[in-house]
C-alpha positions as a printed NumPy array, in Angstrom:
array([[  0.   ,   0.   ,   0.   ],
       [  1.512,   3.619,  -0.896],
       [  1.594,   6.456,   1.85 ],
       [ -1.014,   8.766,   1.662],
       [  1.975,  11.439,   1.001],
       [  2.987,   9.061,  -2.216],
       [ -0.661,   9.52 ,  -3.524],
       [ -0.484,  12.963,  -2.962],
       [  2.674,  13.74 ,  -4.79 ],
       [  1.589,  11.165,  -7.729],
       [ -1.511,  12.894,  -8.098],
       [ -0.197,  17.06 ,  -7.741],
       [  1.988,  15.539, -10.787],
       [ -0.443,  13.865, -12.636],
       [ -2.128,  17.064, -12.263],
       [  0.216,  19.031, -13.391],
       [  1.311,  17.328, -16.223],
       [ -2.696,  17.198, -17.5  ],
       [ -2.167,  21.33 , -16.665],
       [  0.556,  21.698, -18.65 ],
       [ -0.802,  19.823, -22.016],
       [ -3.878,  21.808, -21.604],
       [ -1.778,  25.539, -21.593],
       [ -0.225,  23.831, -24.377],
       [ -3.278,  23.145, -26.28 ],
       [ -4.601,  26.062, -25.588],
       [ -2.092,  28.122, -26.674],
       [ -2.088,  26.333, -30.521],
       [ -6.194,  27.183, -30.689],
       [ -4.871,  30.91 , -29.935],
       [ -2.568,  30.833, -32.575],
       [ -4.908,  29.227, -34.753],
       [ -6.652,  31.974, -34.281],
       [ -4.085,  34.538, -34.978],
       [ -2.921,  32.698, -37.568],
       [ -5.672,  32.349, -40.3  ],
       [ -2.962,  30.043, -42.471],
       [ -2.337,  27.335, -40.588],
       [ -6.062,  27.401, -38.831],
       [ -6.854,  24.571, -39.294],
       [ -3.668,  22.541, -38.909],
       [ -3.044,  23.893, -35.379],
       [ -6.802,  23.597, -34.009],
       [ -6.512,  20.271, -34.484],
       [ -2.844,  20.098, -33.267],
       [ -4.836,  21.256, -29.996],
       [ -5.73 ,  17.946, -29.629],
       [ -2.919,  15.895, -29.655],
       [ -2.081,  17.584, -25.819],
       [ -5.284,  16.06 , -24.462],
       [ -4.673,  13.035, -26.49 ],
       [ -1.256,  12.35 , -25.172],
       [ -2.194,  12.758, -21.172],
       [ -5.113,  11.249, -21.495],
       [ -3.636,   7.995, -23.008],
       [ -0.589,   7.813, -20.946],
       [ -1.534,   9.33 , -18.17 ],
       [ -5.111,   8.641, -17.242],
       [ -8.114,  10.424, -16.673],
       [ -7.368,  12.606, -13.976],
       [ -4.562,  14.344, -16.017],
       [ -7.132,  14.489, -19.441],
       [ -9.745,  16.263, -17.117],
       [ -6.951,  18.531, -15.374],
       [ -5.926,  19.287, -19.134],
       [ -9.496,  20.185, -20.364],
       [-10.104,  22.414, -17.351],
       [ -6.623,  24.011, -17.823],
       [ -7.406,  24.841, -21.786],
       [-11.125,  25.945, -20.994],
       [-10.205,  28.072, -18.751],
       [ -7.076,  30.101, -20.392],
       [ -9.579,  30.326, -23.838],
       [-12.082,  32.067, -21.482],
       [ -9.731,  34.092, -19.654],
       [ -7.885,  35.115, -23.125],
       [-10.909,  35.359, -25.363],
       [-14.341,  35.056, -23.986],
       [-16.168,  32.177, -22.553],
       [-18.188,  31.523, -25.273],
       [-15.037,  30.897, -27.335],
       [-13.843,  28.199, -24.538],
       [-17.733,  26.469, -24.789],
       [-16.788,  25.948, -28.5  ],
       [-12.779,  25.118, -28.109],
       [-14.006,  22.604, -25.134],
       [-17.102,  21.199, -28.038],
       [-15.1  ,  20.57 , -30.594],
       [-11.406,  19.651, -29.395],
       [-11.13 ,  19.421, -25.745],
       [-14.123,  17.083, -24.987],
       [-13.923,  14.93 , -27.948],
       [ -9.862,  14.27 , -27.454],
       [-10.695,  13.507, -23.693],
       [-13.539,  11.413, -24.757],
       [-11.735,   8.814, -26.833],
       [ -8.625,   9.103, -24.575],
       [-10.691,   7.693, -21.901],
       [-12.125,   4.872, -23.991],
       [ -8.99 ,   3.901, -25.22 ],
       [ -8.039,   3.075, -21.769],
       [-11.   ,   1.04 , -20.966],
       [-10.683,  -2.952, -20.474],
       [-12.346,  -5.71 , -19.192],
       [-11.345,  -9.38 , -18.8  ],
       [-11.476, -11.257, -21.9  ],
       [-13.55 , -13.975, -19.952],
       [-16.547, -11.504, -19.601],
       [-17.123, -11.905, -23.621],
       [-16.238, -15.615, -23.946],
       [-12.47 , -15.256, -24.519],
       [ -9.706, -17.173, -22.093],
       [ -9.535, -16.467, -18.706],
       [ -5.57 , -15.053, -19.496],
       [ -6.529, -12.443, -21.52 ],
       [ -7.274,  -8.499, -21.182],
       [ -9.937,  -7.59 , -23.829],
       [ -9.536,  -3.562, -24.622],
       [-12.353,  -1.132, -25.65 ],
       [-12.911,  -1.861, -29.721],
       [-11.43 ,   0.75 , -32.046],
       [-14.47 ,   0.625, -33.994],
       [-16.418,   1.82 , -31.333],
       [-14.103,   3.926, -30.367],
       [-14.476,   6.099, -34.153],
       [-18.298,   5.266, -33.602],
       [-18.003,   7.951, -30.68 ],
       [-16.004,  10.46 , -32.18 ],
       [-18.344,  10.656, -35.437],
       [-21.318,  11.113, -32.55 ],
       [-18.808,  13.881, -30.443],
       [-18.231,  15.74 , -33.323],
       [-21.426,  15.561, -35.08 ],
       [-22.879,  17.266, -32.123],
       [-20.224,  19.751, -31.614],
       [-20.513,  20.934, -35.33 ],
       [-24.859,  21.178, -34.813],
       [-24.334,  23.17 , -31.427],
       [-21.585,  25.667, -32.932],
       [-23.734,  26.107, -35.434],
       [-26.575,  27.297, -33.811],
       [-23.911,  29.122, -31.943],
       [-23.232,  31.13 , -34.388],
       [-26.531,  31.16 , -36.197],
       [-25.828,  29.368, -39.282],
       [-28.615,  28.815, -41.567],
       [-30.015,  29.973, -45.001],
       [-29.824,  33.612, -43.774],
       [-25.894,  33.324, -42.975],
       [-25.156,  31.945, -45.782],
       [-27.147,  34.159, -48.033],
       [-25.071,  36.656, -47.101],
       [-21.586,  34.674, -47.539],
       [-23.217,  33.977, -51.42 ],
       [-24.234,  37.477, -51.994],
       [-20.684,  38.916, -50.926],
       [-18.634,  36.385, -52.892],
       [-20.713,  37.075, -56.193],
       [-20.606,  40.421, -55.245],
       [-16.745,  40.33 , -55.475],
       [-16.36 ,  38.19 , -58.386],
       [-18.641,  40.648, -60.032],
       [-16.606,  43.444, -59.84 ],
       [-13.241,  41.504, -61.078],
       [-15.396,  40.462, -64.154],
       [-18.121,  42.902, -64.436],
       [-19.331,  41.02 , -67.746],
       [-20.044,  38.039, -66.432],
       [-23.514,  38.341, -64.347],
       [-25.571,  35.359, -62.075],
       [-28.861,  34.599, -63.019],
       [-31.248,  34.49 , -59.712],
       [-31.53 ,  30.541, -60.302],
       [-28.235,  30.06 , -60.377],
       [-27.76 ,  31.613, -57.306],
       [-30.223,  29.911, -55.154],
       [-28.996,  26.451, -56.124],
       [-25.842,  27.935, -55.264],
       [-26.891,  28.846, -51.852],
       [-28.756,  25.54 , -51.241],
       [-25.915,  23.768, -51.82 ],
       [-23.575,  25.52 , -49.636],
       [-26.354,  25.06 , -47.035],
       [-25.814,  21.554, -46.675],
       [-22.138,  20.987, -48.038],
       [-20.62 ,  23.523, -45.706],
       [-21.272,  21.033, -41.956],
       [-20.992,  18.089, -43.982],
       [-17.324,  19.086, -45.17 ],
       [-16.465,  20.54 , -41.835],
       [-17.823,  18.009, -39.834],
       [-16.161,  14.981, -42.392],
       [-12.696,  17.12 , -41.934],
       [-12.826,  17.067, -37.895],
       [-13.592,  13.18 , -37.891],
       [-10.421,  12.736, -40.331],
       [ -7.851,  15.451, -38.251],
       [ -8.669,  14.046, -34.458],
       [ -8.625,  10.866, -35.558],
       [ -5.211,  11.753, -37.806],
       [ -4.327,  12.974, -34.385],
       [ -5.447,   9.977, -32.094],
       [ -3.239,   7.756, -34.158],
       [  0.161,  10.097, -33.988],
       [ -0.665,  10.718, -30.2  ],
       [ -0.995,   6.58 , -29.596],
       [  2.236,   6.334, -31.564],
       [  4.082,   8.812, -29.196],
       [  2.863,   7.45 , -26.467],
       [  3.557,   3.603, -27.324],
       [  7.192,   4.764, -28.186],
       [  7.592,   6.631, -24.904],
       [  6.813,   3.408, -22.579],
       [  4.041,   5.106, -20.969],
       [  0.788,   3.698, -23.308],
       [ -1.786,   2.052, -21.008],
       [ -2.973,   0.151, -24.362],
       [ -1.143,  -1.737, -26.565],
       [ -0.075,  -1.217, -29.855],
       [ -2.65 ,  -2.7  , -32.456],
       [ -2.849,  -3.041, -35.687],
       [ -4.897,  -0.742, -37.412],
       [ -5.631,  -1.815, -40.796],
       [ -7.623,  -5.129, -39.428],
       [ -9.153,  -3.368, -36.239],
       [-10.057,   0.115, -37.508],
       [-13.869,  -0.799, -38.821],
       [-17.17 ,   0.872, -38.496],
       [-20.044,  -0.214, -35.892],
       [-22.307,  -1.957, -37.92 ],
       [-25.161,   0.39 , -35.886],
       [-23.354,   3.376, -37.723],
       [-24.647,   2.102, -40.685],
       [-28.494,   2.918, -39.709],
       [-27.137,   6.756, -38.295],
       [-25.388,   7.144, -41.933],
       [-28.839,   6.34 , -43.452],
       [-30.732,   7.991, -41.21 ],
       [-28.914,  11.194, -41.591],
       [-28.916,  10.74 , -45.685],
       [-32.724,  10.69 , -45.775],
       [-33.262,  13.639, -43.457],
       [-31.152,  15.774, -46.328],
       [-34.427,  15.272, -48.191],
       [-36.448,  17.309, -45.43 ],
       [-35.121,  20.56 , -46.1  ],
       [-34.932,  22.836, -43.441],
       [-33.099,  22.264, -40.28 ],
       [-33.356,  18.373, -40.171],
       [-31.642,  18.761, -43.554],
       [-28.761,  20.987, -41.947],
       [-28.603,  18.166, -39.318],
       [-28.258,  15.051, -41.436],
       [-25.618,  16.479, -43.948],
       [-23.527,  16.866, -40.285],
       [-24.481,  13.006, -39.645],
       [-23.574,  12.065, -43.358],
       [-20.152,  14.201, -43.398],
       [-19.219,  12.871, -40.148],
       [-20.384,   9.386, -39.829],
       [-18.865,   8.912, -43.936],
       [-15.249,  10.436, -42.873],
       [-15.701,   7.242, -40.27 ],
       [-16.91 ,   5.029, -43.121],
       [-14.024,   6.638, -45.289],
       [-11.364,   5.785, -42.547],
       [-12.069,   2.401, -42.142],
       [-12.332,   2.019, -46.217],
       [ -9.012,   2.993, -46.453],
       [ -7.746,   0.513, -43.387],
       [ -9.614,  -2.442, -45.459],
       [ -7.423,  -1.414, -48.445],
       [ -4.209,  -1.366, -46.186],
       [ -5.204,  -4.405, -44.783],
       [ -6.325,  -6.253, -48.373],
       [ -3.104,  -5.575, -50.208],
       [ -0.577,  -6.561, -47.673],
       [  1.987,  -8.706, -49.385],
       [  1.157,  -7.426, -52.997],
       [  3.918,  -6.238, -55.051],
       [  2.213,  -3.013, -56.   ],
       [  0.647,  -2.244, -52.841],
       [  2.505,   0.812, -52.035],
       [  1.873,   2.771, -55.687],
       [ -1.874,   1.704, -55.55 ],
       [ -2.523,   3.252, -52.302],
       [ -0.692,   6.321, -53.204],
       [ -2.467,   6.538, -55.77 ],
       [ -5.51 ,   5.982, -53.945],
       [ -5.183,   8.838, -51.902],
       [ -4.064,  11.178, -53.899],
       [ -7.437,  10.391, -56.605],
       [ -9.332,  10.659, -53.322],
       [ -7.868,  14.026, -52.427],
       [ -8.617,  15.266, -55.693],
       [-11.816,  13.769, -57.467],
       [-14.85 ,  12.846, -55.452],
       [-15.58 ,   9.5  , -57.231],
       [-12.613,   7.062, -55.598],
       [-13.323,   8.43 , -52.667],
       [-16.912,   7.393, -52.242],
       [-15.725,   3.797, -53.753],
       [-13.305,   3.89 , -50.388],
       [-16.499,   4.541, -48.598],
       [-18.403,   2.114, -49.944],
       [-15.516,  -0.567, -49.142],
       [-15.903,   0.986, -45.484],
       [-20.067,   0.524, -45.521],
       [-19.012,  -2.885, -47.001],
       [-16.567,  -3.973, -43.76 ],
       [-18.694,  -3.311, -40.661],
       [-17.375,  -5.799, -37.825],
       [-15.772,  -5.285, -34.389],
       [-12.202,  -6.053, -33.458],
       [-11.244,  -6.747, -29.478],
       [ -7.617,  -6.16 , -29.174],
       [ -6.81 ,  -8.951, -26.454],
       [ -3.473,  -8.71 , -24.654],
       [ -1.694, -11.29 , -21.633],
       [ -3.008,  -9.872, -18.204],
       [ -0.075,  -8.908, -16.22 ],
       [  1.995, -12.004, -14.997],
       [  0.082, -13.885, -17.303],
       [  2.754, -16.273, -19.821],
       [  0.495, -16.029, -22.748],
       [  0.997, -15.197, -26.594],
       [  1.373, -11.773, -27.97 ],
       [ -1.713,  -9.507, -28.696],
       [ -4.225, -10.828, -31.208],
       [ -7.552,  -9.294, -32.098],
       [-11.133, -11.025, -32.038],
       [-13.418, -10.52 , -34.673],
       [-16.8  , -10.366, -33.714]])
């Protein structure tokens, strides 16, 4: 049993060191927002903090770091900005911190009594789509977006373009197809983007932390154990027909389909990673790939549809401690 002094100390550094990562992270979503360039690089950058305390640290030091960055945005900005820095990077890099750290004896779920099961990765992308899908709906009404808003963003870019090439004019149907479509691609984008940086982060943050010693989860292999929930499949849907509603449910479910589809575009591409393994020309097919994805929409919605395709669940199962068992190995399920 540790001294009650021991605890103390281990938890004043725990403490500080979730402190620390949070003035770090937020100090990159202030110079995101000083720095218009790089925006979006270092708001999610703001992540990778949380992301690294929480997973090598625990909870109490993901919590301390939340508080920490919360409260600096407030005290620096305003505390509305916090409400949406803490929405949209703060919670959701605690979040899956936390359930990357969860485990359970493999016995529980029918596996041998030597085993640790850990929380699936599959779920684990199943709650960052959710976090960030309702981040992106409660910034917006946040800041009021809606038909109105971007009216306005319409009417001032034709506006612009109109006096660089006063010739060229917009015919009133043009526009307002224009202006419905921006309605619904603008949350879909931004909310497929988020899903793709904190998870981009997740995975550097689990490297850093797996190389440092301090990782309470093992190292697993993402290309077999990074799939969708198959219940993500019915949210996807469910968020494709209400695009049909118009309106706000409309606004709503192109959030669901841009976030849920980055997590249906993720685990496409781990399928592909995982499919060509061994094959001569795996490396210049996935480059190439990516970069058709990056730049035409058509291979990427193939990628997704590999992803819709590939719904399952993989348990990373590790040796309990003083346990002389194999290696880790996922189960399928």
């Amino acid at each position: 049993m540790k001294q009650d002094s021991d605890v103390t100390k281990l938890n004043f550094k725990t403490l500080l060191t979730g402190a620390l990562a949070g003035l770090t992270a937020a100090l990159l979503v202030l110079g995101a927002s000083a720095q218009l360039s790089f925006s979006a690089l270092l708001y999610a950058a703001s992540a990778l903090p949380i992301l690294l305390v929480g997973l090598g640290w625990g909870n109490a030091a993901a919590i301390s770091a939340v508080v920490t960055a919360a409260s600096v945005g407030a005290t620096a900005i305003s505390p509305t900005f916090a409400l949406m820095m803490t929405l949209v990077t703060l919670i959701p890099a605690g979040w899956i911190s936390h359930l990357a750290n969860l485990a359970r004896p493999a016995a529980e779920l029918g596996g041998p009594d030597h085993l640790t099961a850990w929380y699936p990765l599959s779920d684990i992308l199943l709650h960052l789509c959710g976090l960030v899908t309702l981040a992106v709906i409660v910034t917006g009404y946040m800041i009021g977006y809606g038909p109105e808003l971007i009216g306005q963003m319409v009417d001032t870019l034709f506006g612009s373009f109109a006096q660089q090439q006063p010739d060229f004019t917009f015919n009133d149907t043009a526009t307002a197809q224009t202006k419905s479509l921006l309605l619904l691609m603008l949350p879909a984008i931004q909310g497929a983007m988020w899903v793709l940086m904190l998870f981009a982060a997740y995975y550097i943050a689990t490297r850093i932390v797996n190389a440092s010693g301090r990782a309470l989860r093992p190292r697993e292999d993402i290309p077999s154990a990074l799939r969708m929930n198959r219940n993500a499949i019915f949210v996807f849907l469910a968020g494709l027909a209400a695009t049909f509603f118009g309106g706000v449910p409309a606004m709503i479910g192109a959030t669901v389909v841009g976030t849920f589809g980055a997590g249906f575009l993720l685990s496409g591409f781990a399928a592909l990673h995982f499919r060509t393994r061994g094959k001569d020309w795996r490396l210049p097919a996935l480059v190439l790939c990516y970069l058709m994805s990056l730049i035409l929409m058509l291979p990427a919605f193939f990628i997704l549809v590999v992803g819709l395709s590939d719904t399952r669940k993989a348990i990373a199962l590790t040796p309990n401690k003083n346990a002389d068992a194999p290696q880790s190995t996922d189960k399928k399920t």
